[in-house]
C-alpha positions as semicolon CSV with decimal commas, in nm:
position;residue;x (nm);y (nm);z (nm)
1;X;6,939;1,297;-0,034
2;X;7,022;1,024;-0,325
3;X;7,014;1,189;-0,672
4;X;6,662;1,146;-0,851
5;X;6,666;1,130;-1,227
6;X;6,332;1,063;-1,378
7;X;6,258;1,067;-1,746
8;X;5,865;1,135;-1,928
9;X;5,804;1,028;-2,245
10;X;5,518;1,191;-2,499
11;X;5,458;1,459;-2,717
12;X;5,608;1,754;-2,601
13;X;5,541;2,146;-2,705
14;X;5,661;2,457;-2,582
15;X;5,739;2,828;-2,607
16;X;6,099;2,948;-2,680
17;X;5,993;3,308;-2,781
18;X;5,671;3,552;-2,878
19;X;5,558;3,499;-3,160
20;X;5,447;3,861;-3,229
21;X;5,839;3,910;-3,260
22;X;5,951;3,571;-3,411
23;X;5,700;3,495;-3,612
24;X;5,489;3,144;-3,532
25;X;5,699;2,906;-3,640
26;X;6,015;3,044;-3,485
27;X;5,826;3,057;-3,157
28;X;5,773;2,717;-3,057
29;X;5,983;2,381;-3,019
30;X;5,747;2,056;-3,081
31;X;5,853;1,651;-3,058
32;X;5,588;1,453;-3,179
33;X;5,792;1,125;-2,936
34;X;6,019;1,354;-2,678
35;X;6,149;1,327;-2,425
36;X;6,189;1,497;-2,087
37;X;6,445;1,427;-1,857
38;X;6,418;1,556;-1,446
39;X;6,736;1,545;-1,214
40;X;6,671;1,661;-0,898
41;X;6,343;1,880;-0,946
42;X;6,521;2,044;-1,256
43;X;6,535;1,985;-1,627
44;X;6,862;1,791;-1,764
45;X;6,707;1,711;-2,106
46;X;6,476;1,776;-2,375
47;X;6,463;1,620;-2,705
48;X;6,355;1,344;-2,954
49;X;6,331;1,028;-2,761
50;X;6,489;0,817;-3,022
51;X;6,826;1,063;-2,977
52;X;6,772;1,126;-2,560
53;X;6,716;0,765;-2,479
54;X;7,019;0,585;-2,583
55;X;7,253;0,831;-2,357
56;X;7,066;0,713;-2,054
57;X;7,164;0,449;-1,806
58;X;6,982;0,114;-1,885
59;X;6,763;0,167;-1,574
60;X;6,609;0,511;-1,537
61;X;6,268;0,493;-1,465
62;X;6,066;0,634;-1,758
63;X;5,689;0,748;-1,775
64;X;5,537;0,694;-2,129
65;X;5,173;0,870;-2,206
66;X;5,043;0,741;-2,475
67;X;4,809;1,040;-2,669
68;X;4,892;1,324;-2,389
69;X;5,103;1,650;-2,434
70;X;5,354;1,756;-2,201
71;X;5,395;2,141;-2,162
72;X;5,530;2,382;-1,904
73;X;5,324;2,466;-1,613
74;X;5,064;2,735;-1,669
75;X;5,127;3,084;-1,545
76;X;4,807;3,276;-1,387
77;X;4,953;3,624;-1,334
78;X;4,642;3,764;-1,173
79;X;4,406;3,589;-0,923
80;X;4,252;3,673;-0,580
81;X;4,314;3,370;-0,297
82;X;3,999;3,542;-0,084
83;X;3,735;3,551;-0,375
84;X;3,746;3,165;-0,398
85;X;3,474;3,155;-0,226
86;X;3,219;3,441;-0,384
87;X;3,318;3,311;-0,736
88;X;3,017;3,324;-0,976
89;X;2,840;3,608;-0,816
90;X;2,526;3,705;-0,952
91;X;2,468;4,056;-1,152
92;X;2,721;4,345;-1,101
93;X;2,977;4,514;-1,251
94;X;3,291;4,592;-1,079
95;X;3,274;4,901;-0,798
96;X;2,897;4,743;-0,720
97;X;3,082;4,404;-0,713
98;X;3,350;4,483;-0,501
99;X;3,074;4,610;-0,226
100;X;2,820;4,347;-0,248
101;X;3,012;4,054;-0,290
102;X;3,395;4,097;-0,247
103;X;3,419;4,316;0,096
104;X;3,197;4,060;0,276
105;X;3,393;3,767;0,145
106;X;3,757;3,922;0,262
107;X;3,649;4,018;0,590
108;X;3,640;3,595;0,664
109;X;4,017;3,626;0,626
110;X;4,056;3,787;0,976
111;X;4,009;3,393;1,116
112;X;4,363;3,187;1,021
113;X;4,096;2,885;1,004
114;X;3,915;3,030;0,758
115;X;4,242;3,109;0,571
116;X;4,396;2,756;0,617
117;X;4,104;2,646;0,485
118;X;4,050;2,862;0,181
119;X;4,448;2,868;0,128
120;X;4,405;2,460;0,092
121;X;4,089;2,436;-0,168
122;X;4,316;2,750;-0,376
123;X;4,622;2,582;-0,411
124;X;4,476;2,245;-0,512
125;X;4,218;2,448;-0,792
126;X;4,518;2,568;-0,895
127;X;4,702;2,232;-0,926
128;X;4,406;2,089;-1,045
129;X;4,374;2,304;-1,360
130;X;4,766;2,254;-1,447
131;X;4,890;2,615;-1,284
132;X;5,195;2,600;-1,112
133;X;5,312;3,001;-1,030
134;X;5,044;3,220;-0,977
135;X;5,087;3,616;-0,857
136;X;4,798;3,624;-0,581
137;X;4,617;3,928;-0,365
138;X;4,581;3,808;-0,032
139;X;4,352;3,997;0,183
140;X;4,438;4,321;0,433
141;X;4,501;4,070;0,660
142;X;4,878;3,920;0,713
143;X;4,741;3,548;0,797
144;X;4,584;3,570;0,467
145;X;4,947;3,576;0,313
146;X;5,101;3,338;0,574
147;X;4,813;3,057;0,543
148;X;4,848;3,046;0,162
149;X;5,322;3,068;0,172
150;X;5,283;2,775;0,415
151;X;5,093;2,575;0,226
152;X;5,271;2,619;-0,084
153;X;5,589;2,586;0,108
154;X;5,484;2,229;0,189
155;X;5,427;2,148;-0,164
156;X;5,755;2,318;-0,331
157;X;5,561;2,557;-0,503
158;X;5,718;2,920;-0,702
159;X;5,439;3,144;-0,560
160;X;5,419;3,522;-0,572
161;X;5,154;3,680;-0,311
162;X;5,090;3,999;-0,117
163;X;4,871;4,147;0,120
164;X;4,663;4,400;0,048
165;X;4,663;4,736;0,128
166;X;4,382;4,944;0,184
167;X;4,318;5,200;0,392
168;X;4,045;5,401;0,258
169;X;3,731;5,377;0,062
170;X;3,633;5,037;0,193
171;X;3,415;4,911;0,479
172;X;3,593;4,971;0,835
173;X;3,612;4,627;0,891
174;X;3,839;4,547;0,587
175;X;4,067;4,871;0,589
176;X;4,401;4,919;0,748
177;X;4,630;5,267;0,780
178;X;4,951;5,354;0,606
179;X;5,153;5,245;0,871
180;X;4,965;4,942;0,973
181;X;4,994;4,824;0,589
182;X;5,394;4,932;0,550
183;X;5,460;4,756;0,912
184;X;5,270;4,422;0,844
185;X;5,365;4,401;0,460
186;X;5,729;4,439;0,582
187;X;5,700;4,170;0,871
188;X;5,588;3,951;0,549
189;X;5,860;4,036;0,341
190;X;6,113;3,959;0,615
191;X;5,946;3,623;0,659
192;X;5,874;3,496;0,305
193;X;6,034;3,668;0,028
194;X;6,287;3,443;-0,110
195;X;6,232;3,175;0,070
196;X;6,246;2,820;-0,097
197;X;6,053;2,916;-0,414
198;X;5,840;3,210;-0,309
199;X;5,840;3,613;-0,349
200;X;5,661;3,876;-0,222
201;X;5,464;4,124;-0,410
202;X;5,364;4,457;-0,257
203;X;5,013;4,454;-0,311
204;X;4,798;4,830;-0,334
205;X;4,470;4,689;-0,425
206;X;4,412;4,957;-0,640
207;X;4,449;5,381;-0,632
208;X;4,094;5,444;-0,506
209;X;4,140;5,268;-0,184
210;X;4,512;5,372;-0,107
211;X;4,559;5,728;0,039
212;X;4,880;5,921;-0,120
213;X;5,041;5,802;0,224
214;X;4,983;5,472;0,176
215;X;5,126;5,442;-0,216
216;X;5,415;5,680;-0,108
217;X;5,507;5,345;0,167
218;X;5,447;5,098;-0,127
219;X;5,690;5,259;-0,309
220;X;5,929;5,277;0,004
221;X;5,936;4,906;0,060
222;X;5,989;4,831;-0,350
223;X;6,319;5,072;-0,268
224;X;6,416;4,889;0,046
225;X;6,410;4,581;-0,073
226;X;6,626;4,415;-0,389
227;X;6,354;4,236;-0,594
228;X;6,024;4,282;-0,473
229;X;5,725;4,258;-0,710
230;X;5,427;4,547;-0,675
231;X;5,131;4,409;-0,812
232;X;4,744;4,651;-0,802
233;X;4,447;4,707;-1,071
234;X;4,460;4,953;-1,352
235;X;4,212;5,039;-1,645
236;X;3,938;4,771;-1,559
237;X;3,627;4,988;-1,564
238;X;3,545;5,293;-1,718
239;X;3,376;5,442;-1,356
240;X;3,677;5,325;-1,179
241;X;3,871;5,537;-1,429
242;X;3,699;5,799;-1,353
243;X;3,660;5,797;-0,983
244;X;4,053;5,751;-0,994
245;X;4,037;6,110;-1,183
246;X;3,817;6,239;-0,901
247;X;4,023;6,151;-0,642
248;X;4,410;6,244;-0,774
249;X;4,292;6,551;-1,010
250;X;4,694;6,632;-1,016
251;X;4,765;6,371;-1,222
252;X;4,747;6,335;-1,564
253;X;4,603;5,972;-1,580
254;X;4,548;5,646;-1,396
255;X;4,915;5,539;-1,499
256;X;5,048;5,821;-1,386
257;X;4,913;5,806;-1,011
258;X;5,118;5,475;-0,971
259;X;5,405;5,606;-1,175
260;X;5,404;5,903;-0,930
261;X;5,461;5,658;-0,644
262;X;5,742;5,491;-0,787
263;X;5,553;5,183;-0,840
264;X;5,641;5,136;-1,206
265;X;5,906;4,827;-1,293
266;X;6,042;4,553;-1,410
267;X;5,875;4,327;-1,144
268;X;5,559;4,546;-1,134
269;X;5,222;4,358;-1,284
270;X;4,899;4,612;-1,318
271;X;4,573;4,383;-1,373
272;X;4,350;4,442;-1,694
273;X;4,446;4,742;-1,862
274;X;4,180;4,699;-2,066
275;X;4,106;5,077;-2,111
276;X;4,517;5,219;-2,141
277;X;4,615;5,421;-2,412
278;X;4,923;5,436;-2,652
279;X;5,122;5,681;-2,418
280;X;5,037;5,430;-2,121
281;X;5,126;5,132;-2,281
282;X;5,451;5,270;-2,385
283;X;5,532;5,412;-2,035
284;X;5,444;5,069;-1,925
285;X;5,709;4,880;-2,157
286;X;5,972;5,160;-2,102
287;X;5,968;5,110;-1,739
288;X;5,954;4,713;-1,781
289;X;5,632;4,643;-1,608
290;X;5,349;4,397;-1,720
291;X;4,971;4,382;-1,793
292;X;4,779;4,089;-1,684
293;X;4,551;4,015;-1,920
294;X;4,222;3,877;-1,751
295;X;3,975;3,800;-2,044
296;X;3,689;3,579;-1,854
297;X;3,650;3,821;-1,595
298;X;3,623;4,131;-1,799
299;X;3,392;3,955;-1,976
300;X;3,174;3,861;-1,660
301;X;3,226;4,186;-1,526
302;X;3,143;4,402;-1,836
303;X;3,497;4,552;-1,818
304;X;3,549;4,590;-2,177
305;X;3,808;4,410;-2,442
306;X;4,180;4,440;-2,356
307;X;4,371;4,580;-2,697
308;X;4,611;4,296;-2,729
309;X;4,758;4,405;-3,049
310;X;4,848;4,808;-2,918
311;X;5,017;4,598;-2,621
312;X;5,226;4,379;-2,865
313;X;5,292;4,736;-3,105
314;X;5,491;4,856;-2,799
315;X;5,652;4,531;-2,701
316;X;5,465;4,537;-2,376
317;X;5,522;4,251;-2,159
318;X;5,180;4,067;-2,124
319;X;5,083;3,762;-1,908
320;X;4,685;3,570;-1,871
321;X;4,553;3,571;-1,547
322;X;4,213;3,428;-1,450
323;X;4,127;3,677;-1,210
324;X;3,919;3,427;-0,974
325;X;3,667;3,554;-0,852
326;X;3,599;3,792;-1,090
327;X;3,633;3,525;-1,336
328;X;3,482;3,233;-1,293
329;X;3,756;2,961;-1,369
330;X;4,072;2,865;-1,221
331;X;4,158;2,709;-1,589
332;X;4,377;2,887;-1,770
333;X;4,275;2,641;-2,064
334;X;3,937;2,830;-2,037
335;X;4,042;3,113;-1,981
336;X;4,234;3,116;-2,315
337;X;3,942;3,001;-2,506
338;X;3,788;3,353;-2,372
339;X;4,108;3,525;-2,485
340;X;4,067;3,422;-2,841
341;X;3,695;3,512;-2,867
342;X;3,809;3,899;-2,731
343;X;4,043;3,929;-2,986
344;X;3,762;3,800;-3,238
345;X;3,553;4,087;-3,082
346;X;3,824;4,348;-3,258
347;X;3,885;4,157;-3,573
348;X;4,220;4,017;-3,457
349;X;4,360;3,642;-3,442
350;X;4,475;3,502;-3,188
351;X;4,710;3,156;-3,289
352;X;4,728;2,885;-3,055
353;X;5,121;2,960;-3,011
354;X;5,044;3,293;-2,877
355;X;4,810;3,151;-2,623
356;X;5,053;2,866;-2,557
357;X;5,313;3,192;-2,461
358;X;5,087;3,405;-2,318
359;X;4,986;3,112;-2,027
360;X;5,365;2,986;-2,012
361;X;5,659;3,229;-2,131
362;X;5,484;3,558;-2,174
363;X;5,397;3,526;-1,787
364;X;5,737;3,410;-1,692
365;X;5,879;3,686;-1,889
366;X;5,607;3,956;-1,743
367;X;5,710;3,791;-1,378
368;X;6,102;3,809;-1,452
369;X;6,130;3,454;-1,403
370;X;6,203;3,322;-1,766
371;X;6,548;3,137;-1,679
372;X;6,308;2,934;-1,434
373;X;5,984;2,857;-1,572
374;X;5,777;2,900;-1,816
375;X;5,972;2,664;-2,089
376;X;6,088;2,272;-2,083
377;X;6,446;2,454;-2,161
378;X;6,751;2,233;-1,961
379;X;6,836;2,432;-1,666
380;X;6,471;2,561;-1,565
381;X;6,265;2,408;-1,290
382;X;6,098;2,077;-1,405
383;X;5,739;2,268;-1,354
384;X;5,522;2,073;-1,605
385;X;5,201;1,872;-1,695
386;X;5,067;1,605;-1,877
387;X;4,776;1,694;-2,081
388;X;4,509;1,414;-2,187
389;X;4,360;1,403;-2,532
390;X;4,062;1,175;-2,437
391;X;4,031;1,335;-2,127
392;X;3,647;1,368;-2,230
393;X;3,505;1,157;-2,517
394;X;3,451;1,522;-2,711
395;X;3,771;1,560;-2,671
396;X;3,930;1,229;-2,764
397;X;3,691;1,205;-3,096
398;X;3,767;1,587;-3,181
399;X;4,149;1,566;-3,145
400;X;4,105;1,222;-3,392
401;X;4,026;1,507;-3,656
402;X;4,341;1,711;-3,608
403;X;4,584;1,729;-3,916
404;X;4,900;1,883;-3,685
405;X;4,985;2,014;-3,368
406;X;4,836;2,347;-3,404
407;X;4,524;2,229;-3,430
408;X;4,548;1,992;-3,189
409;X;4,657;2,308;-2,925
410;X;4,350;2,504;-3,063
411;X;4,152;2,279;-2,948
412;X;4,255;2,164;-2,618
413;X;4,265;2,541;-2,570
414;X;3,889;2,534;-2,679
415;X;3,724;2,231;-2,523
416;X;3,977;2,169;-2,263
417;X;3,955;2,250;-1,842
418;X;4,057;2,088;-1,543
419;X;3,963;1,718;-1,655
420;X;4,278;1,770;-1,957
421;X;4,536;1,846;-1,677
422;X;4,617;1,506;-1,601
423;X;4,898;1,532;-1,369
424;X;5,061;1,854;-1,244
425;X;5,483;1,812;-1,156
426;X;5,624;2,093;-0,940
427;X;5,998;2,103;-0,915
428;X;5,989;1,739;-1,046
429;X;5,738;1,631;-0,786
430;X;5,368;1,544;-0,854
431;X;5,176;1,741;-0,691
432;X;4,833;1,625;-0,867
433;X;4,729;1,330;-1,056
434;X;4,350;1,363;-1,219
């Protein structure tokens, strides 16, 4: 294939470090007229234009937005591919929720037309609303897994997925056994993980509905294979936390079920978290694993208010996910705007450049991936997007207002969804255009 070498011109921002370490301005990198340069589905270049341009050849093609931001690619570090359909359902909170609404949903997945079908509409909501990795439950069943890796395959995509395993304390239609779960998950490791751009997470929906069997083979396939992510539930609800207690009285926590299993780690992600305490959250960072922190669906849900400070105290590593469809947006632009108003909630701020990291960096850095995406930094994937600032004539007259670029990300943070994401670029390739 001839070399491609593409250049995109327009305000760029992004995330070189967390500001809860760095401090806000060392956390960011802004060029009011930048310049982004692609080779190959990789980024050569960042920098002013008026410095980048001139060492170019004459005839690169070069895009030029006028009023747009380019960032990286958003990060969603917790969503469900089989609730896409059930999202926005009516009136429970999250055991009552999982029966009523959730179960019946996932038991569609046992038809691969049903999963083609649902893998499709996912992928281009997720495209749609500027997210270009996203750590996704499948279902308990394998073609749940192998619809959604083929069709992000076909597009190029870095995708992290897993099938669920479950094998008690669900309807019989939806559970599998221990060895049903550690055979099939395995098949889908062999088949997927590392291939092109996608990785395989080992995927316990959460302790209540694994049997000490099953987490004992979850933690056997983390061991057999180099570089496997583990990704389940932890701390949504306070019943759940409770029922968890019922059912492992030998352990001292919720935590420490999972840590029991071996399924603590650097490539380990544990959903919510909104009810850990201190000694959790430093097991958690000592062991290198990540909360996802899912603020529009513990918000629908009645979950609770995730303790984003005690997280940051312990240097835990924290991504945003949007939980679809326990929350009810695929935009991670929305689902920031829900972040700030839970740390508002407990009398915390939460800066634009923190959100910027938490739905870029912070979730490359929670998913091990930082020297790949998650910044514009030379040498990463070219995963990025084009952001409109009159993508809606609210919008366009509100951003008119803003003195500097922190403003300007508060606000497309606050008003902003899917209609701001005005193309989506995947490894260099567009892979949506509003």
């Amino acid at each position: 294939m001839p070399l491609t070498r593409k250049a995109y011109r327009a305000a760029i921002l992004h995330s070189i470090a967390d500001p809860a370490i760095v401090g806000i301005e060392a956390s960011y990198e802004y060029f009011e007229d930048g310049l982004l340069v692609v080779d190959n589905g990789q980024i050569s270049a960042l920098g002013h234009a008026s410095e980048l341009l001139p060492t170019l050849p004459v005839d690169i093609d070069v895009t030029h937005y006028q009023d747009a931001l380019i960032t990286p690619g958003f990060i969603d570090t917790h969503i469900h591919l089989p609730q896409t359909g059930m999202v926005g359902a009516y009136g429970e909170q999250l055991l009552d929720w999982l029966n009523t609404y959730t179960f019946p949903c996932e038991s569609q997945f046992a038809d691969k037309a049903h999963a083609d079908e649902v893998a499709d509409i996912f992928i281009k909501e997720l495209l749609r609303n500027g997210t270009t990795t996203a750590l996704v439950f499948g279902s308990v069943h394998p073609q749940s897994v192998n619809s959604f890796f083929e069709a992000a395959q076909q597009l190029d995509l870095r995708m992290i997925a897993g099938k669920v395993m479950m094998d008690r304390n669900a309807p019989d239609y939806l559970t599998d056994t221990a060895e049903s779960s550690y055979v099939e998950s395995k098949a889908l490791i062999e088949r997927w993980h590392g291939k092109g751009r996608l990785h395989y997470a080992v995927t316990p929906r959460f302790a209540p509905t694994s049997t000490p069997e099953q987490l004992t083979l979850a933690g056997q396939l983390l061991s057999e294979f180099p570089d496997l992510y583990m990704q389940t539930h932890i701390s949504e609800n306070l019943k759940e936390i409770e029922w968890v207690k019922e059912l492992f009285p030998e352990r001292k926590g919720y935590l420490d079920v999972y840590d029991h299993y071996q399924l603590l780690g650097e490539r380990s992600v544990f959903a919510h978290g909104v009810h850990l305490c201190d000694d959790e959250c430093a097991r958690l960072a000592e062991t290198g694993s990540a909360i996802s922190f899912c603020p529009t669906s513990n918000f629908f849900l009645g979950s609770g208010l995730f303790n984003l400070p005690m997280a940051e105290k312990h240097k835990l590593n924290v991504g945003i996910g949007t939980d679809v469809g326990g929350g009810t947006s695929f935009s991670l632009l929305q689902t920031l705007n829900e972040a700030y108003k839970v740390m508002q909630l407990q009398g915390a701020r939460l800066s634009p450049f923190k959100s910027l990291y938490l739905a870029t960096l912070g979730g490359a850095r929670a998913l091990r991936l930082e020297d790949k995406i998650g910044t514009l930094q030379p040498g990463t994937d070219a995963d990025f997007l084009v952001l409109d600032y009159n993508a809606t004539p609210l919008l366009g007259y509100r951003l008119k207002q803003a003195n500097n670029i922190a403003e300007t990300l508060f606000v497309l943070m606050t008003l902003g969804d899917d209609r701001t994401v005005l193309q989506t670029y995947a490894a260099g390739n567009l892979v949506h255009q509003r």
